[in-house]
C-alpha positions in Angstrom: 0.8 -18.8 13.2 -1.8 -16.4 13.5 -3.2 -14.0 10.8 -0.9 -11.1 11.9 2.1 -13.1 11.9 1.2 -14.5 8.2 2.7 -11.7 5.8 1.0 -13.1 2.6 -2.1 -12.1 4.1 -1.7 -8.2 5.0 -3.4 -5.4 3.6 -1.4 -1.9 3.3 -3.6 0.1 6.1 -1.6 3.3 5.7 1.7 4.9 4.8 4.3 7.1 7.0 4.7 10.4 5.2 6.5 12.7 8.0 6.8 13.3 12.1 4.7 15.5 14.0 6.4 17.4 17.3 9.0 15.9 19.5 7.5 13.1 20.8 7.6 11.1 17.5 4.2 11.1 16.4 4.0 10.0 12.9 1.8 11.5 10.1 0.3 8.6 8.9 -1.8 8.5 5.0 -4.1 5.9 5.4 -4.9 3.7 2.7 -8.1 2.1 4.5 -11.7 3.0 4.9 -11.6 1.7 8.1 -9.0 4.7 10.2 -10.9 4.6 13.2 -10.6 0.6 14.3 -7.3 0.4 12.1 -5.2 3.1 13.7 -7.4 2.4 17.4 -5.5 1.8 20.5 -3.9 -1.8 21.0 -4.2 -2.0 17.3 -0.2 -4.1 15.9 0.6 -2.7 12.8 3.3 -4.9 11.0 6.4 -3.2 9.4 7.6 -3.9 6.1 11.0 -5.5 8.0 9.0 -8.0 10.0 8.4 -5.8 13.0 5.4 -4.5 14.7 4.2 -0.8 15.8 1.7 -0.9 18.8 -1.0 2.3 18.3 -0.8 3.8 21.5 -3.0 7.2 20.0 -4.5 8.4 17.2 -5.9 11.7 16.5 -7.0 13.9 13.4 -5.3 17.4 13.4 -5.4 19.7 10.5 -6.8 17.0 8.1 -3.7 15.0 9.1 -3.6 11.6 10.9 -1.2 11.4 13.9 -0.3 8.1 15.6 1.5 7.1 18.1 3.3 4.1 18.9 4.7 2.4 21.8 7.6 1.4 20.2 8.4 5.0 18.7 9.3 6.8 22.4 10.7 10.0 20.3 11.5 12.0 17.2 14.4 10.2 16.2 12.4 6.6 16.2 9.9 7.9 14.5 12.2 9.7 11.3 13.6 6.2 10.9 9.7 5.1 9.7 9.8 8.1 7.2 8.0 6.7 4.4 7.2 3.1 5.5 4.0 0.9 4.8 2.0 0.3 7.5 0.2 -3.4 7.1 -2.5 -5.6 9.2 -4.4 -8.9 8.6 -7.7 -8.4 6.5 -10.5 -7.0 8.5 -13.4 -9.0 8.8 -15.8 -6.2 8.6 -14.7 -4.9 5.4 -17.4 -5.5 2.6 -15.8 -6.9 -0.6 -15.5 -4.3 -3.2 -15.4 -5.2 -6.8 -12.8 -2.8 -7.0 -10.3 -3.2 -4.6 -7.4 -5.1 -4.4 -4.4 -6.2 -2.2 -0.5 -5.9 -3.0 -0.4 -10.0 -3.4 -3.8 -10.1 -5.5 -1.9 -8.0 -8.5 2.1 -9.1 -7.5 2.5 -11.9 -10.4 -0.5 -11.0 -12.4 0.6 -10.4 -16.7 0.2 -7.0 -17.7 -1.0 -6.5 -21.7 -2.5 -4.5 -23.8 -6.3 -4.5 -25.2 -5.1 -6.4 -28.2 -3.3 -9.0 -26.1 -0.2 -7.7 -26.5 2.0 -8.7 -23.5 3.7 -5.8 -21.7 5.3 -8.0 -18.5 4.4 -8.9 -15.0 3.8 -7.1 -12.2 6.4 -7.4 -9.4 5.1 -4.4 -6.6 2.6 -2.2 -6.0 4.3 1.0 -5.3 2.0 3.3 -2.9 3.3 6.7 -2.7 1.8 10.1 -1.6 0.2 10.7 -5.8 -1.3 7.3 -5.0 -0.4 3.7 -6.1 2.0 2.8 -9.1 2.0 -0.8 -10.4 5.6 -1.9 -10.8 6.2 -4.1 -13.8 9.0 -5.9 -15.0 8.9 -5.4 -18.4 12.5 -7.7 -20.3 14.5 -6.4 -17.1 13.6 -3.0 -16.9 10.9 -1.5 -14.5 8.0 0.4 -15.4 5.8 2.4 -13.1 2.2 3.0 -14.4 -0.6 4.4 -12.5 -2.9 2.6 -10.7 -6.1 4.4 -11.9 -9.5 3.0 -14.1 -8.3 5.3 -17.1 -5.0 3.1 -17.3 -5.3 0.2 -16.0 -9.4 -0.5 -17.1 -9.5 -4.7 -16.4 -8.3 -6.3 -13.2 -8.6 -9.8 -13.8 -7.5 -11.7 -10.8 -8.9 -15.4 -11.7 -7.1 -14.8 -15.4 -3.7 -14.1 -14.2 -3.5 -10.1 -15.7 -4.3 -6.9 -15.7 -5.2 -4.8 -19.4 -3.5 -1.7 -19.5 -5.0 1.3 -22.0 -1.8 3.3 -21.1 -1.3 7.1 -22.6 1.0 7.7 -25.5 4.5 7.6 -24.2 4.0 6.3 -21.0 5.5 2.2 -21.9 8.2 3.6 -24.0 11.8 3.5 -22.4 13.2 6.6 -21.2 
């Protein structure tokens, strides 16, 4: 099994947001610093179903990225991928940064407060077009909170949880 066939070991490149023109090109957010050798052609992008998107183009028009795939011949292919994560293996050319981190670094990780306080566990990492939500399961119910320094201030991977500093309001129930 190689790396791109080993889900537990992709990295969200990019997210579906819409369709561009007739021939199905998708307008694609990326999520990577790499676009260029990501979205290149001959570059496999796995879908979150198990299947793969072959990059047959990619261009930048009006601060937009378009791709297109082999395996989306028209419009009606490519609305079907509306809103779908685009994921490949890690690159190998990607210096580490402190902070960054992948979907399965944070799914499983204990999310509490400064004083210790356990809140519950993360089960998802939610990336939509305002930027990334982590989902946690909090006695059943599911919280979203924001993905950002100001909330979410320690990341600790080799502890097993993630401190949250969230605003007033934002863990009570609805």
């Amino acid at each position: 099994m190689s790396a791109a066939d080993d889900p537990s070991d992709l990295r969200v490149v990019g997210r579906v947001v819409k369709v561009h023109g007739l021939r199905g090109e998708l307008v694609v957010e990326p999520s990577t610093d790499e676009v260029e050798s990501r979205f290149a052609p001959g570059s496999r992008l796995r879908l979150p179903d198990g299947g793969f998107l072959t990059v047959v183009g990619a261009r930048w028009h009006s601060g937009r990225l378009l791709v297109a795939a082999e395996e989306v011949p028209d419009r009606d292919a490519a609305e079907r991928l509306r809103r779908v994560t685009l994921s490949a293996p890690p690159s190998d050319s990607a210096p580490d940064d402190p902070d960054e981190f992948h979907d399965h670094q944070l799914e499983g990780l204990r999310a509490e407060l400064a004083d210790g306080t356990v809140v519950g566990t993360v089960t998802a990492v939610d990336h939509g077009a305002g930027g990334e939500l982590l989902v946690i399961d909090r006695d059943g119910s599911e919280l979203l909170v924001p993905f950002v320094r100001a909330i979410v201030p320690t990341v600790d991977v080799p502890g097993g949880r993630v401190v949250l500093d969230p605003p007033d309001g934002l863990l009570d129930p609805e």
